[in-house]
N, C-alpha and C positions, 0 to 999 in steps of 0.2 A: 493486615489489609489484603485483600485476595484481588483478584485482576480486576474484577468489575468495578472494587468502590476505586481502584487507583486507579483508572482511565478516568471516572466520571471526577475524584480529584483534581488529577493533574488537567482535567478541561476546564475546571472550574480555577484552579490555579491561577492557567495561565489568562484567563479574564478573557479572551478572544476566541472565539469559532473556528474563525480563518486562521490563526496562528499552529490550536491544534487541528485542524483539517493540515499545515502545510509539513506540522511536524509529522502526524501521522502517515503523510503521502511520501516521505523523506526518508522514513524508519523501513518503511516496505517497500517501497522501490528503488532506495542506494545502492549504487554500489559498492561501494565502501563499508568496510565492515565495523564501523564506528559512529560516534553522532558528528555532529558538525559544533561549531565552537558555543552558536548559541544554544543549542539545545541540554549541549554538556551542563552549562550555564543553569540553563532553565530546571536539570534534574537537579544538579545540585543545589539549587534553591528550595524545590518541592521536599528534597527528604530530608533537609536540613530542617525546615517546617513541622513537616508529622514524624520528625526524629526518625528516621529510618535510613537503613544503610544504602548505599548504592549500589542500585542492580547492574550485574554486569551488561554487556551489549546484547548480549544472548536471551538471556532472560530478559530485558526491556522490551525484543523485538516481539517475545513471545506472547507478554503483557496487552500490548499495543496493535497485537494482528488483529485488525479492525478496518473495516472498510471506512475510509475518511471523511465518507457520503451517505452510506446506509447505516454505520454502524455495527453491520454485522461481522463476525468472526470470520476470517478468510478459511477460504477448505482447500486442503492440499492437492492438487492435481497434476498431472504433464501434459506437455504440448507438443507438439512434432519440431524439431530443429530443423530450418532452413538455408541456406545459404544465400545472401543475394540482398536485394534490396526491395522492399514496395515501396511505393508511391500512392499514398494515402490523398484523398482530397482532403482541401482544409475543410470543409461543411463534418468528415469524419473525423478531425483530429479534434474538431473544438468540440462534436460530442464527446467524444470518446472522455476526452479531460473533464467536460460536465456532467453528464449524465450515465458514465459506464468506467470511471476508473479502472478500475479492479478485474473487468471480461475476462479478458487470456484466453478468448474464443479463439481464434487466430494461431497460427502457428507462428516463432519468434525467431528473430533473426541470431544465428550464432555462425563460432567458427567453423570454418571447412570443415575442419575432424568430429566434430558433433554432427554434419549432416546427414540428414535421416534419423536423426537418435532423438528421443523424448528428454525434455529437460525437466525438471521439477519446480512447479508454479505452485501461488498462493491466488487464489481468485474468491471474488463475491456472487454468491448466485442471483442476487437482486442487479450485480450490473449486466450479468448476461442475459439476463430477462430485459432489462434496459436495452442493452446492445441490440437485440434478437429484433425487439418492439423497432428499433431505429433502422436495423434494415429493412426489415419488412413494409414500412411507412417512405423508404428512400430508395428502392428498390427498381 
């Protein structure tokens, strides 16, 4: 089974959109370098299913780099590391969670000792066309 038919399984699996939309949003933006109890749950049911072994954490993450929203494969890129904090409107947080997951337009908040330094992101290029669309209209 190669990545494609095991995303469109395991959506199919799990019988819900939102379930894999929230496992998807979970896998690529944890921090934790592991699933969480249900998910663990949910693979080992799927490949117990199509009789297949369980993918490491690693290999699952790689499976599953897919925008939650667009579907598309995430593309590796960096962002500038900053220190500090923004202060986001809520009218941008609730886009950002609907309609631009994935951006990483923005540069991202990290430690002191990274600032200034580029970190390495996973983004969708249909969200930052979303994003782009959203500022330009809110501008």
């Amino acid at each position: 089974m190669n990545a494609i038919e095991f995303r469109e399984s395991f959506r199919k699996f799990l019988k819900n959109d939102e379930r894999y939309k929230k496992f998807i949003a979970i896998i690529n933006r944890g921090r934790e370098e592991r699933l969480l109890f249900w998910q663990e749950h949910a693979v080992e049911q799927f490949c117990d299913k199509h009789a297949l072994d369980i993918p490491s954490f690693d290999v699952l993450q790689e499976i599953l780099c897919v925008c939650e929203l667009h579907g598309n494969t995430l593309e590796d890129g960096k962002v500038k590391v900053f220190c500090g904090h923004v202060d986001y409107s809520p009218d941008y947080k609730q886009a950002c969670a609907k309609l631009f997951p994935n951006s990483y337009i923005s540069a991202v908040n990290g430690p002191e000792e990274m600032y200034g330094e580029y970190s390495d992101i996973r983004f969708c290029k249909a969200c930052r066309e979303a994003e782009q669309q959203w500022r330009d209209e809110h501008a």
